[in-house]
C-alpha positions in Angstrom: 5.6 -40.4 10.5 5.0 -44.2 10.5 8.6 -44.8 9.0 10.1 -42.5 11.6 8.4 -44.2 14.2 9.7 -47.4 13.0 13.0 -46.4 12.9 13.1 -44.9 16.0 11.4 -47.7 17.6 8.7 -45.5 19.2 5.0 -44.8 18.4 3.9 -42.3 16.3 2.0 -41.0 18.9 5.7 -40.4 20.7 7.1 -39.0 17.4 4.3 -36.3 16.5 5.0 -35.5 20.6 8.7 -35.0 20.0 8.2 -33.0 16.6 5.3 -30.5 17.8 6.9 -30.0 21.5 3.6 -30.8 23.3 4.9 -34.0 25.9 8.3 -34.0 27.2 10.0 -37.2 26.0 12.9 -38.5 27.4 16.4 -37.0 25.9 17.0 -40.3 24.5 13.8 -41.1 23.1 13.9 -37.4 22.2 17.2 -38.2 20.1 16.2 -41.1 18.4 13.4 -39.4 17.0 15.0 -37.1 15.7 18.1 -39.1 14.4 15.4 -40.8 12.6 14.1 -37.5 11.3 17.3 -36.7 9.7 18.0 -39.7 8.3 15.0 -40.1 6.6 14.7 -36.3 5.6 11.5 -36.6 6.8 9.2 -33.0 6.7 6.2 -32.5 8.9 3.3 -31.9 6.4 2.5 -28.4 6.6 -1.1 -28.9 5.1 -2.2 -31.7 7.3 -1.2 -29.7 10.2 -3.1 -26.5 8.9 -6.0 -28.5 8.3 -6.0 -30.2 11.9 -5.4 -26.7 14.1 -7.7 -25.1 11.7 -5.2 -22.5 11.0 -2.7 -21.6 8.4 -0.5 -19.5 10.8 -0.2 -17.0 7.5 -1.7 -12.8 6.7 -2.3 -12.2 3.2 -1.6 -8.4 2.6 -2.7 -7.5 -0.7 -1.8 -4.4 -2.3 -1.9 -2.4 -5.5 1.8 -2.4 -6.2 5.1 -3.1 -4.4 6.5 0.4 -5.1 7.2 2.7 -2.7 4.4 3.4 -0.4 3.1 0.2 -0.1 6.6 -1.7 -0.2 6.8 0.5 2.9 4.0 -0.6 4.3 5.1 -4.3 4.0 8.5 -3.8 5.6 6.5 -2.7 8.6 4.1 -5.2 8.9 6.4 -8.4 8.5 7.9 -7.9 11.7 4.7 -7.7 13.4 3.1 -10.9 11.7 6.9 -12.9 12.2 6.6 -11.8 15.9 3.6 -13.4 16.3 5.0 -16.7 14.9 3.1 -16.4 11.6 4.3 -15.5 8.0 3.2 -12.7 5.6 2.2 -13.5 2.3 2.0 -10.3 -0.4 -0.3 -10.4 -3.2 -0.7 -7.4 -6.1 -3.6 -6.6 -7.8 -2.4 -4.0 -10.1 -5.3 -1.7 -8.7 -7.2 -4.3 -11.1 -10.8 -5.3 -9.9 -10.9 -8.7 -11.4 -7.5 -9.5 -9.4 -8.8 -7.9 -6.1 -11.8 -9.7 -6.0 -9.9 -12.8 -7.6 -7.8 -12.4 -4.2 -10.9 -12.5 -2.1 -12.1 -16.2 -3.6 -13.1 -18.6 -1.4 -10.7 -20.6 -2.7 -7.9 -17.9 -1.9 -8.6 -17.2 1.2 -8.4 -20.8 2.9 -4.7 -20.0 2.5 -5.1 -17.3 5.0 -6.3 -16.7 8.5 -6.7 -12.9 7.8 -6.3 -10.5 5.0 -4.8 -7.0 5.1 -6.3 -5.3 1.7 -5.5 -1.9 -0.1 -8.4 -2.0 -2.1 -7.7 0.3 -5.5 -10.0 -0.8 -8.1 -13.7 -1.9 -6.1 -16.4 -0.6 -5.4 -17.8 -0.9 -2.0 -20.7 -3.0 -3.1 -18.7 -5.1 -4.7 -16.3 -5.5 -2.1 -19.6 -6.1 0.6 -20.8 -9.1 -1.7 -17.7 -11.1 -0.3 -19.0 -13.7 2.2 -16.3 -14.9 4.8 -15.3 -15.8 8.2 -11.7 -14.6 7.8 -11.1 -11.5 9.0 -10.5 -8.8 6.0 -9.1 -5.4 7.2 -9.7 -2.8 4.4 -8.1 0.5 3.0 -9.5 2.1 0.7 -6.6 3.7 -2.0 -7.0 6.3 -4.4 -4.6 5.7 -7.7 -2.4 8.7 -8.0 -1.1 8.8 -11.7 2.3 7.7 -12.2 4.6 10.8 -12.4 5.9 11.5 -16.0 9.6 11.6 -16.0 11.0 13.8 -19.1 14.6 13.2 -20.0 16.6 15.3 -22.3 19.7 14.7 -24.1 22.0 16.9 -26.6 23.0 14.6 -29.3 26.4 14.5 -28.1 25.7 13.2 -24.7 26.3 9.6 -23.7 23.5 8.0 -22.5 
């Protein structure tokens, strides 16, 4: 921000303004700043931010698979999250209990500010040891079997 500031001969107090829309700037101070911003390619650092509004602006929806049902489930969700000016993140677990409770880490779950979970392969107790602020919004699925699909061919048939 410092050499965008220089550039546009303005304080970086005046650029962060002009990039997060808080104070109205003038139009040409406005348009300097971000002439600056293009020329420089500068990017507004997405972690720092996150980390100063205490916030990621991202829902972690982790699920057993993609397929069908919960592919469904997805597609109908995203628009609710994008509306509210924040990004969906999918995660899949296989309906494995090491990788759902590896997606409920501490460390994992900084990168959200909530998580929507289809939990498959937990236990309950297991799932009530996890110690968090986030909010966690649980489903409890029960793996169906994966249908067996026979196919059967003459030997003359092309397949």
């Amino acid at each position: 921000m410092s050499d965008v500031a220089r550039e546009a001969g303005v304080s970086i107090m005046t650029v962060s303004n002009v990039l997060n829309e808080r104070r109205q700037a003038g139009a040409p101070t406005r348009a300097r700043v971000l002439a600056a911003v293009e020329s420089l390619g500068y990017q507004v650092n997405l972690t720092a931010r996150h980390l100063r509004a205490g916030r990621t602006d991202t829902i972690a929806l982790i699920v057993p698979s993609f397929h069908d049902y919960f592919g469904d489930v997805a597609d109908k969700i995203a628009p609710l999250v994008e509306a509210q000016g924040r990004h969906l993140v999918l995660e899949r677990t296989s309906a494995n209990p090491e990788h759902e409770m590896e997606s409920l880490s501490v460390a994992r779950l900084q990168l959200y500010d909530g998580v929507l979970l289809s939990v498959a392969g937990l236990e309950r107790e297991q799932l009530d040891r996890v110690r968090t602020s986030k909010p966690i919004v649980r489903t409890w699925v029960t793996p169906h079997p994966r249908p067996r699909v026979h196919v059967r061919a003459r030997a003359h048939d092309d397949l």
